[in-house]
Structure formats: structure tokens, C-alpha cells
N, C-alpha and C positions, 0 to 999 in steps of 0.2 A: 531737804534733810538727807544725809548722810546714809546712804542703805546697800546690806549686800542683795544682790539678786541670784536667787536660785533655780538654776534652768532644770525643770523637771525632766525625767527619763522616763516613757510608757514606752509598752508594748501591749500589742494587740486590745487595748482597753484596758490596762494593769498598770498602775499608780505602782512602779518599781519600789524594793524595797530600798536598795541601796541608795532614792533618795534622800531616807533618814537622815544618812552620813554627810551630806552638805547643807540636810535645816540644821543638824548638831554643829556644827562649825561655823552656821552660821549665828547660831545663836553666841556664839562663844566669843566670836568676832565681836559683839557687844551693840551690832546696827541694828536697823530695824530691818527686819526680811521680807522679801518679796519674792511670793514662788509662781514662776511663771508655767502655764501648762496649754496644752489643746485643749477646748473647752469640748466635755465628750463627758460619757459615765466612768468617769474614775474615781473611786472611792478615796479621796482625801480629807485626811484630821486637818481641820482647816483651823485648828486650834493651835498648830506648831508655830505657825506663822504669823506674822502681824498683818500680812494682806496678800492675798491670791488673783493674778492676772491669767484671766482666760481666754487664749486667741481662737477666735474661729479659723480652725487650719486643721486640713485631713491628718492625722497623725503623720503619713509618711511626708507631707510635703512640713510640717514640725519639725521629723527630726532629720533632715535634709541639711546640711551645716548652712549652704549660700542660702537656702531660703532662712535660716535663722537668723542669719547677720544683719537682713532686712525686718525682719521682728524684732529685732535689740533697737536697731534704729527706732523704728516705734515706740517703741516702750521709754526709750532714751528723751523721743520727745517730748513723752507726756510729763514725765519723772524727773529728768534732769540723768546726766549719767551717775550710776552706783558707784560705790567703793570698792567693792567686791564683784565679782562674776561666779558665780560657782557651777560648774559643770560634774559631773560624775564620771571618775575612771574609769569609761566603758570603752570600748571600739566606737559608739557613736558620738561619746561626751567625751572624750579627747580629739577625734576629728571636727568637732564643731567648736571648740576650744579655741584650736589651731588657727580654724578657719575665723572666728571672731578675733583672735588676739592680730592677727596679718591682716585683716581688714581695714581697724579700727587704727592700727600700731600701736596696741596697750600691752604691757608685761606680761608674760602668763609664769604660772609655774606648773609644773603637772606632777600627778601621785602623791598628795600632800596627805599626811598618816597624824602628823601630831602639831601642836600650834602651842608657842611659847605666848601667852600673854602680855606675861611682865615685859620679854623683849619685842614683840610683834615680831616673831619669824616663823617662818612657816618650816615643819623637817619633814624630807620625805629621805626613805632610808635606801642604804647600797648593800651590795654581797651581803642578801639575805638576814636583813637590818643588824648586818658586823658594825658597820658605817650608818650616820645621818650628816647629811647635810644640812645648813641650813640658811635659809631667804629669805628677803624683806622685797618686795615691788615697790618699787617708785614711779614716776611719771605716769599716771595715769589709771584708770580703773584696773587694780588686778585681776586676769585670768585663772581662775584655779580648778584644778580637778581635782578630786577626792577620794581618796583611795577607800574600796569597800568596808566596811566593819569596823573603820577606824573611829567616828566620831555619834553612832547614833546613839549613844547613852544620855547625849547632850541635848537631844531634842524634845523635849518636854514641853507638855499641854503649855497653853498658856492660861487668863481666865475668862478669856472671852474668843466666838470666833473671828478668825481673817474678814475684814474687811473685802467683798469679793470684787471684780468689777470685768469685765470683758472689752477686747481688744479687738479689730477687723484684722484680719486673715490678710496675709501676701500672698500675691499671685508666683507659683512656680517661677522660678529664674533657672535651675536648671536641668539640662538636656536629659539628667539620667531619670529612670523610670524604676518604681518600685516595681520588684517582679512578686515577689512572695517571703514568707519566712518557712525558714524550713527546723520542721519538728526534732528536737533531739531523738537518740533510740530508746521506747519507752522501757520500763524496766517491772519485772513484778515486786521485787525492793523497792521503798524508797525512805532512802539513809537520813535525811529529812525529820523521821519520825521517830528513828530509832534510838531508843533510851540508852543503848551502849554499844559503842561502836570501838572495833578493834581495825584501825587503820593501819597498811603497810606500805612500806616507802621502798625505795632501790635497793639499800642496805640488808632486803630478805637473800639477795643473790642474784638470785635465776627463779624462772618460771614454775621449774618442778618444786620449790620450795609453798609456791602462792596454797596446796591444797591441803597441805599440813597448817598453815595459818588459818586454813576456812575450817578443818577441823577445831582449830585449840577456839574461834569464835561457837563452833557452835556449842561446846561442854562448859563455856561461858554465859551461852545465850545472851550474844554478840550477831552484832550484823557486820560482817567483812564492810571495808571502805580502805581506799586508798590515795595515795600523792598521785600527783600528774607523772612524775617518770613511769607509775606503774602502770597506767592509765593509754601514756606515749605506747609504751611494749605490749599493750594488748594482753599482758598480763592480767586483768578484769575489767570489762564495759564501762564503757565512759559514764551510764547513771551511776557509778560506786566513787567517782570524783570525789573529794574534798579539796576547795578551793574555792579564788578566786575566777576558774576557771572551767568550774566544777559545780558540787554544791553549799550553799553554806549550814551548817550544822551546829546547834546547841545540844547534845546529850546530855544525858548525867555522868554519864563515864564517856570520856577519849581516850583511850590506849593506843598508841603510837610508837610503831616496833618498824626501828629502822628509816626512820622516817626524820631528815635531818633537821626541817625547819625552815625551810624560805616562805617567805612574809605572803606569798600569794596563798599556800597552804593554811599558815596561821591565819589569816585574814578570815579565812572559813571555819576555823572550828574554836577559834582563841574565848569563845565567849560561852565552851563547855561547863557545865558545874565542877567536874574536877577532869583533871588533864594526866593522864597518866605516860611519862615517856621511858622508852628504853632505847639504849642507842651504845652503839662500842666509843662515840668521840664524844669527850666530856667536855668540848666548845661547841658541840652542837647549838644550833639555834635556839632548838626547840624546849630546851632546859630552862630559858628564859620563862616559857609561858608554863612551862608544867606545877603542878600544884606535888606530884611527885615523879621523880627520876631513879632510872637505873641504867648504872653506867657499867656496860658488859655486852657479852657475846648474847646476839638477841635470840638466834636458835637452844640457847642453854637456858634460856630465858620461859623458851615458849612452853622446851619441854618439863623444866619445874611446873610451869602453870597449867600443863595437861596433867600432872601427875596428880597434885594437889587438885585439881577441879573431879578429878574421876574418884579420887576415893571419899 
């Protein structure tokens, strides 16, 4: 039978969320799924899937790419090879990707954001989704990686659970040694929770501008959050990210000042209740996702909305 397989991502015992985005594309793909993991306490809806393969394998030697190449072969024996490969847009799910698609010599595609049905082609987008592409694999099981926030809306229960079954473990094949994971910088924020977030992007200027922003957030009661360029300048701690690089965020309110819109940012916050942008360029990205816009100078902006919030 015909089926995609979906290479789950953990850490430290956590059933990632961002695996949603490739049960959802897998389901869309219209196969039957198969989500592969280390067999350990990870809390997985085994209801997304039509059957769950659990390898005895230490997490680190799982998500090790050569050691997984040697787990697909297995899997590949018992199953027959997939249609599909899905891996997740990550540092580990694109180097294991890589390393499975060179292995095997089957197609890959990476960063895949949207899926035409009617044509079978796969879009992943360019210059801060200005541009998509799009793809069709041939020759052999496709490789795919899945870009974060793109597809989990698509993964829904099914009515009954995954068929479960467990897998024997490969022995290490290579040299390199897990050393440790190291802790982000903790924060007493976290943006996460935050019912309204007023994010800022490069477009505020300069530095001396970020404290008058963290004012007009707090006569809003707002929790400041920011894009990577502001994140890169040390203009605020990296736990105030939004992103795919960062964190991802559902608020009720997004306000987004100066903040132009590349797809790693949306990817993080695109699935706010309402999206609020301001921006002085009216091709901003970001106009796309907002539910409303204002096109202007973002400091004339802010200081309307402290005048208005104080009286």
C-alpha cells in the first residue's frame, strides 16, 4: 500500500510540536501515514495517524541523520518503500533529509509551505514569500521537509487509534558523540502566553527608539516581542523572538510596527486571532497576513496610540 512516512522530531522526551505540520500534509497527500519515533514517554495523539512505528533507539542515536538512514532501511523492509518521506524544517530534519535523500538517491524537496492537490506540486516560497516556486518529485520516494506552521490545521483526529507496532534499534554507525543540549537564556516573560503582543521589527530605526515602544506596549498592556533583525542587534533578548527562529505565538492581538514580513516571522505568529500591521511600505509582506493595516510613518503611529491609550 501506498503510504507517506513521517519522521518524527523529539527532544529531550517532547513529541515537537512542529511535528503536526507534516501529520497535516501528510494527511493532505491523501496516503496512509506512518509516524516513525524512538520508542520512550512521548506523549503522542496516536489518533492523527493511521499507524505509529516505534524504534528502540536512544533519542540521540534517532536523531543522528547516518544512524536514521539505517532505520528507513528497516522500516523500508518491513513496509515496502513510502511515497512520501517527511521530515521537519529543522537543523536536524533537514540534515537527516539530506543525508537520507544522498543515501537512497531519491528526490528531495526542502521548506515545503503549501501543496497544490489538483496539480500534485509542492510550493515553498522566495524573497519573503514575493516568489513561490513550485515542484513535482519523480523517480522515486519523495524527500520533504516542512516548513513550521504551514500545514498543522490539516491534522485532525481520526476515529480510531494508530495501529502501534515497535521496531529493533541500530547500533551507532557514527563517530560523532552527543555532548549535551544547551538551555536557551531563561526569561521572566514569556511571549507564548501573552494575550497581546506588540512586536517590533528593523523599521523602529535604532536602539534608542526600542524604549518608547516598551512604553506605548505597557499603556496598552502589551508584552513587547520582536523580529530576528531585532533580536540579531541585541536590541531585546532572544526569549522576546517571534519566529521560526524564535517563538511561536497565537495571541489575540499581533501589532506589528515596522516589522516587514519574511515568512520565518510569519510562520510564528500567522495564526494570531487578529493581526494588526503598520509599516511605511505598502508591498510589505506582512499586509498579506494582517487582518488590518496601516500604511505610514510607524513613530506617528505609536505616538497617536500613546496619546489615545493615556487619555
Amino acid at each position: 500500500m501506498s503510504y507517506a512516512l513521517i519522521v518524527s522530531e523529539v527532544r529531550r522526551g517532547v513529541f515537537e510540536e512542529r511535528n503536526l505540520d507534516s501529520i497535516g500534509l501528510g494527511a493532505l497527500l491523501g496516503k496512509e501515514t506512518v509516524l516513525l519515533a524512538p520508542d520512550g514517554a512521548y506523549e503522542i495523539n496516536e489518533k492523527l495517524v493511521d499507524a505509529v512505528v516505534k524504534v528502540k533507539s536512544a533519542e540521540d542515536v534517532y536523531l543522528n541523520p547516518m544512524n536514521m538512514g539505517r532505520i528507513l532501511e528497516q522500516v523500508f523492509g518491513a513496509r515496502g518503500k513510502p511515497e512520501y518521506i517527511l521530515f521537519t524544517q529543522s537543523s536536524s530534519g533537514t540534515e537527516a533529509a539530506a543525508y537520507t535523500a544522498g543515501l537512497y538517491g531519491f528526490p528531495v524537496i526542502t521548506d515545503v509551505s503549501a501543496y497544490d492537490k489538483e496539480a500534485g506540486v509542492f510550493l515553498k516560497s522566495y524573497y519573503s514569500d514575493k516568489v513561490f516556486g513550485q515542484f513535482k518529485a519523480t523517480g522515486g520516494p519523495a524527500v520533504l521537509t516542512v516548513r513550521s506552521g504551514s500545514f498543522r490545521e490539516f491534522a485532525g483526529e481520526k476515529a480510531a487509534a494508530a495501529k502501534a507496532e515497535t521496531m529493533e534499534g541500530v547500533p551507532a554507525v557514527d563517530s560523532r558523540t552527543f555532548v549535551e543540549y544547551v538551555e536557551e537564556e531563561k526569561s521572566d516573560i514569556d511571549i507564548t502566553k501573552a494575550e497581546f503582543l506588540l512586536s517590533i521589527g528593523r523599521g523602529i530605526g535604532n536602539q534608542d527608539e526600542v524604549a518608547s515602544y516598551e512604553e506605548l506596549a505597557g499603556v496598552l498592556r502589551a508584552v513587547l516581542s520582536g523580529s530576528r533583525p531585532v533580536i540579531d542587534k541585541m536590541w531585546l533578548p532572544k526569549a522576546r523572538q517571534v519566529g521560526t527562529s524564535g517563538k511561536t505565538v497565537k495571541p489575540k492581538v499581533y501589532l506589528a510596527m515596522g516589522i516587514s514580513g519574511a515568512f520565518q516571522h510569519i510562520a510564528g505568529m500567522k495564526d494570531s486571532d487578529c493581526i494588526i500591521a503598520v509599516n511605511k511600505d505598502a508591498e510589505a509582506p506582512i499586509f498579506q497576513y494582517a487582518h488590518y493595516g496601516i500604511i505610514g510613518d510607524i513613530h506617528k503611529v505609536r505616538d497617536k496610540l500613546k496619546e489615545i491609550a493615556k487619555a
